[in-house]
C-alpha positions, 0 to 999 in steps of 0.5 A, spaced: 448 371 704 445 375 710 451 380 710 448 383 703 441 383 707 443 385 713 443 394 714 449 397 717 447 401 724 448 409 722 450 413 727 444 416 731 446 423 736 445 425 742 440 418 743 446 415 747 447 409 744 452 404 746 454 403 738 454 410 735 459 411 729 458 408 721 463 402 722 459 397 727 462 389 725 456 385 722 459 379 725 462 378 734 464 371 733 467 366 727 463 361 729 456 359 726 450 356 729 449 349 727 446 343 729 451 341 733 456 346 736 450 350 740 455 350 747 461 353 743 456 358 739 453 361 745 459 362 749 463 366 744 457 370 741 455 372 749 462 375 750 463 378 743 455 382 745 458 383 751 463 387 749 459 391 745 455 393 752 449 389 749 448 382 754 441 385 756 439 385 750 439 377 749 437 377 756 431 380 757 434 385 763 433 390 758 425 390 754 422 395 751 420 401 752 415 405 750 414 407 744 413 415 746 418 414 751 425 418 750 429 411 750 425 408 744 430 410 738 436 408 741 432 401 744 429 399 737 438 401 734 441 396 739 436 392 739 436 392 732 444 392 732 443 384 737 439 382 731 444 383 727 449 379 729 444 374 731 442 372 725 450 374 721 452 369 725 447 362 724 447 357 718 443 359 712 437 354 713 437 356 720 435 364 718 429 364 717 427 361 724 428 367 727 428 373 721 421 375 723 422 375 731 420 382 733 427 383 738 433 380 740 431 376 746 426 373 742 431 370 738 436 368 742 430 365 745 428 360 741 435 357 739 437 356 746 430 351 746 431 349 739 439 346 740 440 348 747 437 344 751 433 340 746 438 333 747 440 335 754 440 327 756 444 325 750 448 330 750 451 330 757 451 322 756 456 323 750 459 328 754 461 324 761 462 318 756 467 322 753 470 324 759 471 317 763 475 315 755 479 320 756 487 318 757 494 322 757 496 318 752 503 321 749 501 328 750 504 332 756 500 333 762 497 340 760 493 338 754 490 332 758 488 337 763 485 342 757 481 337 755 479 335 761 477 342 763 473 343 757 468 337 756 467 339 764 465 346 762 461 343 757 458 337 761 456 344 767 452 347 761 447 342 760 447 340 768 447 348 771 440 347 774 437 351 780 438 350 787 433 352 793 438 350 798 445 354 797 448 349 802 446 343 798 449 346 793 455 346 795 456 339 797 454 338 791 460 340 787 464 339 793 463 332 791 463 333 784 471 337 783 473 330 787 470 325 783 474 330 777 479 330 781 479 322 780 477 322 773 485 326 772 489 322 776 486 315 773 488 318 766 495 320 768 501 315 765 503 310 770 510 314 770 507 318 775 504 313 780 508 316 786 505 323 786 499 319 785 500 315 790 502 321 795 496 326 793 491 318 794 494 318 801 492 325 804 487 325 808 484 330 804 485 330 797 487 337 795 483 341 790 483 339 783 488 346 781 493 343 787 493 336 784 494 339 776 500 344 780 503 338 783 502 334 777 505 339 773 511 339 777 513 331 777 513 331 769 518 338 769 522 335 774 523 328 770 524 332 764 529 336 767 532 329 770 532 326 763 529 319 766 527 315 760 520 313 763 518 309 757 523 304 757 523 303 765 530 307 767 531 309 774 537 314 776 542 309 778 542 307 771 542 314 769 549 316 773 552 309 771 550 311 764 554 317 765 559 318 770 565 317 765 563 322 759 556 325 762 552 321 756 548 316 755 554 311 751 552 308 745 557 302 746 553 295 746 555 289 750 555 282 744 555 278 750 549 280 754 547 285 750 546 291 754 548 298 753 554 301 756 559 297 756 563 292 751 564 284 752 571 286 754 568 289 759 562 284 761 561 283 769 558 276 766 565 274 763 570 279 767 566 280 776 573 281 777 573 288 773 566 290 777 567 297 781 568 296 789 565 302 793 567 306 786 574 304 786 578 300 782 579 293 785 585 290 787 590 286 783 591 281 788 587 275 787 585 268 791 588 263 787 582 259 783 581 252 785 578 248 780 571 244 781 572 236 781 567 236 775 571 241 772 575 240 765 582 239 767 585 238 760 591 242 758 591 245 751 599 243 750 599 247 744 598 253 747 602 253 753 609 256 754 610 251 761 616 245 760 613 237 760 616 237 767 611 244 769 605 241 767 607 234 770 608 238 776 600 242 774 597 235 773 600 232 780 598 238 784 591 239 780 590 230 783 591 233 791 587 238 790 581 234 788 583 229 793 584 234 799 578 240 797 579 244 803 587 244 801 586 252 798 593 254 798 597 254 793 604 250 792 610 254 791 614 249 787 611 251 780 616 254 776 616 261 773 
């Protein structure tokens, strides 16, 4: 509605203005004022005046002059100009606020206390509440640190006081940027838990950029190693895994139920088929000797030995359980 209103800025000569020519825009920013979004408002609308070498006007760095000075016409045209984007760029109920202000400053003014610094505690205790919530969760490390930055920066708008002692000052946020240094690696997933550990144990805790760098280059580098973290990978599983076809194998053991391998291939029922040193293992075996408590029964149907065989199994089976320490075979059984 105030765009139908609101009077283009004709181009004044030789008064040398900053916003000479017919197509100045009514509107520096797509943001518009409301209750709520004071912090984010302000700071695009001061980089769009600012880009149109109008700061001063909103400041106060540049008041009025005299009205039989040379400069008045082309103070009252930017000044003008300030209050156009000013007032295109707040809600309609918020408009007459500030529509019979006389200049800019005025108006920027009287918004910074209204929504500016009206609920300054409730405000930074909303913001710091929302920062220590604040986790990693299922996103990458660089949005968690955005999102970090961001409420940082909106938490320093409302606590930007004035210091009297610059030395004070800088202990101050010496000792802030660590506490937000903390902040980052406790809401960090627990995968990178030995980077955190690492930058914990220094004897000086880097500074906040530093730690994101290193941060940053753990996750590329488990990215760039495939270790499924979420399901408690390591790298040995990872080359076990792959050492025969470079993928992960789909193949799922019935017996215990692991990936990798088949049940004709289970170590729980076949230790004899487990690698040695990465080498298959030897064909000669030690004769097993059966347990006392060991279930010694033959299945006659099956078996391709003569009755006289097995006669001769069973006896030598009986010395076995009656001399335990006799380990060696006996070479009279048949082929």
């Amino acid at each position: 509605m105030a765009d139908a209103v609101l009077p283009a800025v004709a181009d004044v000569q030789g008064t040398g203005s900053n916003l000479k020519g017919e197509n100045v825009p009514v509107h520096v920013t797509s943001i518009r004022l409301n209750k709520d979004n004071y912090h984010s408002w302000s700071a695009t609308l001061e980089i769009g005046i600012t880009s149109r070498g109008c700061l001063q006007y909103i400041t106060g760095e540049k008041p009025a002059p005299a009205k039989n000075d040379p400069q008045w016409a082309t103070w009252t045209l930017e000044d003008s100009q300030v209050k156009v984007w000013l007032i295109s760029s707040v809600s309609a109920d918020m408009q007459p606020l500030i529509l019979r202000k006389s200049t800019a400053y005025e108006m920027w003014t009287i918004l910074a206390r209204m929504y500016g610094r009206k609920k300054r505690v409730l405000h930074t205790y909303q913001i710091k509440r929302s920062i220590y919530a604040l986790r990693q969760g299922e996103s990458s490390v660089a949005p968690f640190y955005a999102a970090l930055k961001t409420k940082w920066e909106e938490l320093d708008y409302h606590t930007n006081d004035d210091w009297k002692n610059a030395s004070d000052q800088a202990l101050y946020w010496k000792k802030e940027w660590t506490d937000r240094t903390f902040i980052f690696l406790g809401g960090l997933r627990d995968e990178f838990e030995s980077v955190r550990s690492q930058l914990l144990n220094c004897d000086e805790i880097p500074g906040i950029e530093e730690v994101y760098a290193r941060v940053e280059a753990e996750e590329q580098r488990r990215q760039i190693m495939h270790i499924d973290t979420s399901h408690g990978s390591s790298p040995t599983a990872f080359v076990s895994r792959t050492a025969s076809t470079g993928q992960c194998s789909s193949r799922r053991c019935s017996h215990c139920n692991k990936l990798g391998h088949s049940v004709d291939f289970c170590w729980d029922l076949h230790p004899e088929k487990r690698l040695v040193r990465g080498r298959p293992p030897s064909t000669r075996q030690a004769p097993s000797v059966l347990e006392p408590s060991q279930n010694t029964s033959i299945n006659f149907a099956t078996s391709k030995l003569s009755a006289d065989q097995l006669k001769e199994l069973q006896a030598y089976i009986s010395r076995l359980q009656k001399s335990p320490s006799r380990a060696a075979p006996s070479n009279s059984l048949g082929a």
